[in-house]
C-alpha positions in Angstrom: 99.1 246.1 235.9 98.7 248.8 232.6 100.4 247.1 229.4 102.2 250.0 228.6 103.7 249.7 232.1 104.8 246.7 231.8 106.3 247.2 228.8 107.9 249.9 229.6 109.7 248.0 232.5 110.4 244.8 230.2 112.3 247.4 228.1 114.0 249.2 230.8 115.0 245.4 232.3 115.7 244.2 228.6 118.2 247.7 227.9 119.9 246.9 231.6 120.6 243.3 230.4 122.0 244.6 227.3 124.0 247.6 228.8 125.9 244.9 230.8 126.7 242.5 227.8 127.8 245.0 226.2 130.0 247.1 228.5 131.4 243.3 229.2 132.3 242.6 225.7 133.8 246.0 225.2 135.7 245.0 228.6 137.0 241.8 226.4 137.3 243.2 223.2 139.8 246.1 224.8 141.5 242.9 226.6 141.5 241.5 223.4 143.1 244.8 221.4 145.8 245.2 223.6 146.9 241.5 223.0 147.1 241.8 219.6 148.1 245.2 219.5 150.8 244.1 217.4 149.0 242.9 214.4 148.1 245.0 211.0 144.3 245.0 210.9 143.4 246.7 207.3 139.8 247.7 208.3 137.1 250.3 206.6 135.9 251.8 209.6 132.8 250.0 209.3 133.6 247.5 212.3 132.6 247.8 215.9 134.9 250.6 217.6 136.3 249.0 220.6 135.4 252.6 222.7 133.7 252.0 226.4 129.7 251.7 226.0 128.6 254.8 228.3 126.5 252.7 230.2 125.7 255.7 233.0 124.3 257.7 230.2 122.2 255.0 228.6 120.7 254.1 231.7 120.0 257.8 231.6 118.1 257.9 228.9 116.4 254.8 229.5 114.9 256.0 232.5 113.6 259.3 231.0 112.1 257.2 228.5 110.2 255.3 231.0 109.0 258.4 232.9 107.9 259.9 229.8 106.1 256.6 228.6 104.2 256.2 231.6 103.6 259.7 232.8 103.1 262.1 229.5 99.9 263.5 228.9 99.0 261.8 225.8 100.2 258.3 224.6 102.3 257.8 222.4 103.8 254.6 221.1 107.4 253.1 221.2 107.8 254.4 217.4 106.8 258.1 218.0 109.1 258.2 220.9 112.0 256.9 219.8 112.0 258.9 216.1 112.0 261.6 218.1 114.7 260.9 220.3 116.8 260.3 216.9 115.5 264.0 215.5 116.8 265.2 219.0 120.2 263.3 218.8 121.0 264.3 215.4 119.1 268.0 215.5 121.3 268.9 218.3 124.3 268.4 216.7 124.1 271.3 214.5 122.0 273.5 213.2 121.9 271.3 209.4 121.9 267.9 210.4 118.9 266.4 211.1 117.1 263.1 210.4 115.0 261.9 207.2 111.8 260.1 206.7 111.7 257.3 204.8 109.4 259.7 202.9 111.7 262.8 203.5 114.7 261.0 201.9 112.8 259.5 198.9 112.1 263.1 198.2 115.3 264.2 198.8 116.7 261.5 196.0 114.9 262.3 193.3 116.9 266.0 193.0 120.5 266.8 192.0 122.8 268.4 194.4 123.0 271.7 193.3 119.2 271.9 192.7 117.5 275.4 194.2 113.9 274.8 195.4 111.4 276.6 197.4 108.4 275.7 199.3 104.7 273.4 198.3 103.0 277.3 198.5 103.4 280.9 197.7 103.2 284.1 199.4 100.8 287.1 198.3 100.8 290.0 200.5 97.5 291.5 201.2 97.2 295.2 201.4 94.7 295.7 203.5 96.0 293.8 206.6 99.6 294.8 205.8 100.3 290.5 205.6 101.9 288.1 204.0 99.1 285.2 203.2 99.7 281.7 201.9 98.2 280.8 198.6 98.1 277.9 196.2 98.7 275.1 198.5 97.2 272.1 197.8 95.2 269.8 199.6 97.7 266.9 199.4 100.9 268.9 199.8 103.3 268.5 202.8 102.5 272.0 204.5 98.8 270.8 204.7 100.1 268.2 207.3 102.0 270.1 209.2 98.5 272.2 210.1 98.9 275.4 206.9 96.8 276.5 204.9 95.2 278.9 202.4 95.0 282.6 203.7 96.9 281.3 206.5 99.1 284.8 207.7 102.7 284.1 207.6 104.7 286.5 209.7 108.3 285.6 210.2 110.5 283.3 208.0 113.7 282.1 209.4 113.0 284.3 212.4 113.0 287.4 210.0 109.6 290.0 209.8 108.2 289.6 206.7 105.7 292.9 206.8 108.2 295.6 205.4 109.8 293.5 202.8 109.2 293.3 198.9 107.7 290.6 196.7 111.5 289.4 195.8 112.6 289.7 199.2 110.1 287.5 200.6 110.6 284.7 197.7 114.4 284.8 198.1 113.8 283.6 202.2 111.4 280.9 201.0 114.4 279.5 198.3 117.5 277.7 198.7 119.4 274.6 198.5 117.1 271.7 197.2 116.3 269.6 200.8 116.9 272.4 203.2 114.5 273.5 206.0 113.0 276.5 206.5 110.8 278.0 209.5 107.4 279.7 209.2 106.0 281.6 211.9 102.3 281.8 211.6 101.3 284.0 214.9 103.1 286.6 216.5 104.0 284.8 219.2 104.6 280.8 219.0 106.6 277.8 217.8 107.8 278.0 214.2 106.8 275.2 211.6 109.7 273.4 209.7 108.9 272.5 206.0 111.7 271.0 204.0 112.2 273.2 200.7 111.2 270.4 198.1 110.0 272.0 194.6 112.5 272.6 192.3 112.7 276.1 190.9 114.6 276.7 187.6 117.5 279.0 187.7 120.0 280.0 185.4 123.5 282.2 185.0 122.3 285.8 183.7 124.7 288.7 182.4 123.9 292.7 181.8 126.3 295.2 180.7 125.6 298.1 182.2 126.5 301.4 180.6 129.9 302.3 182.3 131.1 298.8 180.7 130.7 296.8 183.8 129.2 293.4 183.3 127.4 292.0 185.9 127.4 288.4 185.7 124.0 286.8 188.0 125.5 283.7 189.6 122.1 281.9 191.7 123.2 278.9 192.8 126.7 276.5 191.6 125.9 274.2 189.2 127.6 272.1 187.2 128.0 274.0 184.0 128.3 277.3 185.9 132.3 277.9 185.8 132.0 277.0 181.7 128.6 279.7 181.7 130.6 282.2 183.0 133.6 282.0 180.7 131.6 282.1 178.0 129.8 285.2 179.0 133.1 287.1 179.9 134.7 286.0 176.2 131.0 286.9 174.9 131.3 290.3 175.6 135.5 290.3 175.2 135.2 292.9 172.6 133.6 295.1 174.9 136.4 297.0 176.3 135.1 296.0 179.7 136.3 297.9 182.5 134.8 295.1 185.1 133.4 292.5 186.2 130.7 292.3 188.7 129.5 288.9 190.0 126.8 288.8 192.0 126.3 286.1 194.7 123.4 287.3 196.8 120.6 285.3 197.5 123.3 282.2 196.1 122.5 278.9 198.7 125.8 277.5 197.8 125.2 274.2 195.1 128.3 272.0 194.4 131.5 273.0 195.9 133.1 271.3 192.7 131.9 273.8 190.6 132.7 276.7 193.1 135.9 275.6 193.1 136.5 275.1 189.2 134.7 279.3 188.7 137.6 280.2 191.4 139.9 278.8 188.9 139.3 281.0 185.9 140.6 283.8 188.2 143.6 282.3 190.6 146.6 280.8 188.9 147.8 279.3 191.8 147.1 278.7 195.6 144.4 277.0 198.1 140.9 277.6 197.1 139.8 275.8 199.7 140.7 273.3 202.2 137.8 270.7 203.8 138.5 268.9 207.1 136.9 265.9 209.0 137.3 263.5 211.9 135.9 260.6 209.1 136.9 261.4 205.9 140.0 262.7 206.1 141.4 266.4 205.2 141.5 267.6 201.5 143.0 270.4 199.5 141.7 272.2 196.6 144.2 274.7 194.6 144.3 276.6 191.6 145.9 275.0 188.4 148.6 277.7 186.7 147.2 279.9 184.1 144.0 281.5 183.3 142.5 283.9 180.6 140.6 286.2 182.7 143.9 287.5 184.5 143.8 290.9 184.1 140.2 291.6 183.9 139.0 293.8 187.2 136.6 291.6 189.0 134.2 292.7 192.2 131.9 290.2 193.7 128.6 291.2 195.6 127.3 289.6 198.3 124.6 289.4 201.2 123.2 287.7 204.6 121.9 284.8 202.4 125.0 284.0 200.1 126.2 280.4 201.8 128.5 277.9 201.6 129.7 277.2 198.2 129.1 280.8 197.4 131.3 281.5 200.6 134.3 279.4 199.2 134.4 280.9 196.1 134.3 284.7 197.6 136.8 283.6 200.4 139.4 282.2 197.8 139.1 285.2 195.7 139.1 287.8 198.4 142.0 286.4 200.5 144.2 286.1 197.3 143.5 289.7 196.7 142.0 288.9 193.5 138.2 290.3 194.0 136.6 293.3 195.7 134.0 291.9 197.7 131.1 294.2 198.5 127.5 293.7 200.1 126.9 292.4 203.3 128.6 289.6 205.5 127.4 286.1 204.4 125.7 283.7 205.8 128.5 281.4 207.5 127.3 278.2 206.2 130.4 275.8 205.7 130.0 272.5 205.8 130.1 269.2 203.9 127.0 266.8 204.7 126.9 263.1 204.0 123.9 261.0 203.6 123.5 257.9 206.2 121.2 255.7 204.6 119.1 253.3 207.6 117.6 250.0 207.2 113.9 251.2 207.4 114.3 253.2 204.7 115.4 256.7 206.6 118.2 258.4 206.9 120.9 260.7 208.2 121.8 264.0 206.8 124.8 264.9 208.9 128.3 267.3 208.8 131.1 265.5 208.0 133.7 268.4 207.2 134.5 272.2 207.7 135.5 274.5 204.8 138.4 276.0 205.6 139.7 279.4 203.4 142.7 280.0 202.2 144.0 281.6 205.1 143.3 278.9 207.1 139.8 280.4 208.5 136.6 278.6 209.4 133.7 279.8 207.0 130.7 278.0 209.8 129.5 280.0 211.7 131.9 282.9 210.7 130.7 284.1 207.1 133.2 286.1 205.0 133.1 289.5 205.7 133.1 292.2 202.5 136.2 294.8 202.2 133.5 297.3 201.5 129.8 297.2 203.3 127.1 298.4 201.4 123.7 296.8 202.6 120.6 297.6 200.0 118.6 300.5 201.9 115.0 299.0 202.6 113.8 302.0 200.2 116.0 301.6 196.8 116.0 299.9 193.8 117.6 296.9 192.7 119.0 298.6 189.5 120.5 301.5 191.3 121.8 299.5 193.8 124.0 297.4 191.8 124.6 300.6 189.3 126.3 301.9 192.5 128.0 298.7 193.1 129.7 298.6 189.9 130.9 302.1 190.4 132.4 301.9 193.6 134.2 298.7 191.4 135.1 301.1 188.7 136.7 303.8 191.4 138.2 301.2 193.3 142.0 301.1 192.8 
């Protein structure tokens, strides 16, 4: 008989034994709950649940694995198999949590929440061909294993043409949060390639006063000094005689929903900011402390497709207490809270633990927050003039 047949069945043989242990100790163990359901166990969650093993579905899966062992075209070992049954299990869930390499999560350490990054190459579009084209990616970079390289055309990005966009629309696709996944569609027709965004790109709060008095206040990503860069810009320019202030969140990934929450602050004097909810860790409530110096300065807020999750929090708190006119585009509908699950062999899990709630009680995943005015930047305009006509509409807006 093949080996990898009969290991296959010593598995299947092995999991069978095991399904019945264990569907007979959770048999006991429920036996045993009930008898002593009048104790007062103080437990951290971290022991065995007590729930019925779903032995039909395990069997399930067992089987499939042995069809797949013996029958797939290729070979592949117990390893390969099962890793990806874990990305499958996990990718499933949602559309952020997914599982980590021992080499993925190592990365993914050595950066600060609240990092933006971008991808191991850059983009350079070549005229003739009317293309975007990888360039500068090195021989021992990530992307080179996963089958890129140099001149390679790339012609979608998230699902999202690439062949009548700009230099900074292309490079604001390829950023984001430090540890997210982006796809890369190299053919017109085909699967997409995930790469992990894992080179950290400096970033920074900017400001411009533009000349009807409205400052516009560049906000790329929460960090932790953010709320305290802000205020002093604003008191900076105090003497101004400003008539606005315009923040602008496109392009923002979200960062730290800490500092999200303390910028909301310098502009509510009261209420929810936002409210975060989960099955694990419990519900939690973020409000505005009384008082703030910025209390009757005009404030506007600009967003887009790509502004996410903390980003969203801040403009839902602001917008829903009346307090900012949001204009732009609907965002991105990105709110969640993810937890790292660190495993034995050095891997982990990246998984959603909690929704963000607004202040009116809404759910920001999969929703977005929606502007009180929609202006989307037409394909053929500047930047400048866009956000000149942005602050105006502000200025005109009663």
């Amino acid at each position: 008989m093949d080996d990898s047949k009969t290991q296959a069945s010593l598995s299947f043989d092995q999991f069978s034994t095991l399904l019945f242990e264990s569907s007979s100790y959770a048999a006991t163990a429920a036996a045993t709950n009930e008898a002593d359901a009048e104790l007062d166990y103080d437990t951290d969650g971290s022991e065995s649940r007590n729930d019925e093993v779903p032995v039909d579905s395990i069997q399930k899966f067992v089987q499939i694995y042995s069809l797949v062992k013996d029958n797939y075209v290729t070979e592949k070992s117990d390893d390969a198999l099962f890793e990806q049954a874990i990305k499958g299990l996990v990718g499933g869930l949602d559309r952020y949590s997914r599982y980590l390499s021992p080499e993925d999560y190592r990365q993914l350490m050595q950066y600060t929440e609240g990092d933006v990054a971008s991808v191991d190459f850059d983009l350079v579009f070549d005229k003739l061909r009317h293309q975007w084209q990888i360039q500068d990616l090195k021989d021992s970079s990530d992307s080179v294993k996963l089958g890129l390289h140099n001149g390679m055309t790339v012609y979608k990005i998230d699902n999202q043409e690439l062949k009548d966009l700009n230099r900074e629309q292309v490079r604001n696709l390829l950023y984001g949060s430090i540890g997210t996944v982006l796809t890369v569609q190299t053919a017109p027709i085909g699967q997409p390639v995930t790469i992990v965004r894992n080179k950290k790109v400096e970033v920074e709060v900017s400001s411009t006063l533009l000349h009807n008095q409205v400052l516009v206040i560049k906000v790329p990503v929460f960090q932790q000094e953010t709320a305290s860069e802000i205020k002093n810009i604003i008191e900076q320019y105090s003497q101004n005689r400003l008539k606005a202030v315009l923040i602008d969140l496109r392009n923002n990934p979200g960062g730290l929903l800490s500092a999200a929450v303390e910028t909301a602050d310098l502009f509510l004097s009261n209420g929810v900011i936002v409210t975060t909810k989960s099955r694990s860790e419990g519900d939690q409530t973020f409000q505005a402390l009384p008082g703030n110096k910025f209390n009757n300065i005009k404030l506007g807020l600009l967003i887009n497709g790509r502004s996410a999750s903390a980003a969203e929090v801040f403009t839902a708190a602001l917008k829903e207490h009346d307090r900012a006119w949001v204009m732009g585009e609907k965002s991105y509908g990105k709110g969640v809270v993810q937890k790292l699950f660190p495993l034995p062999n050095g891997a982990a899990l990246q998984m959603t633990v909690s929704h963000y709630y607004t202040p009116k009680g809404n759910m920001i995943d999969g929703q977005g927050i929606q502007p009180n005015q929609i202006y989307a930047l037409p394909i053929e305009m500047k930047d400048e003039l866009y956000v000149d006509n942005i602050a105006e509409i502000l200025v005109k807006h009663k």
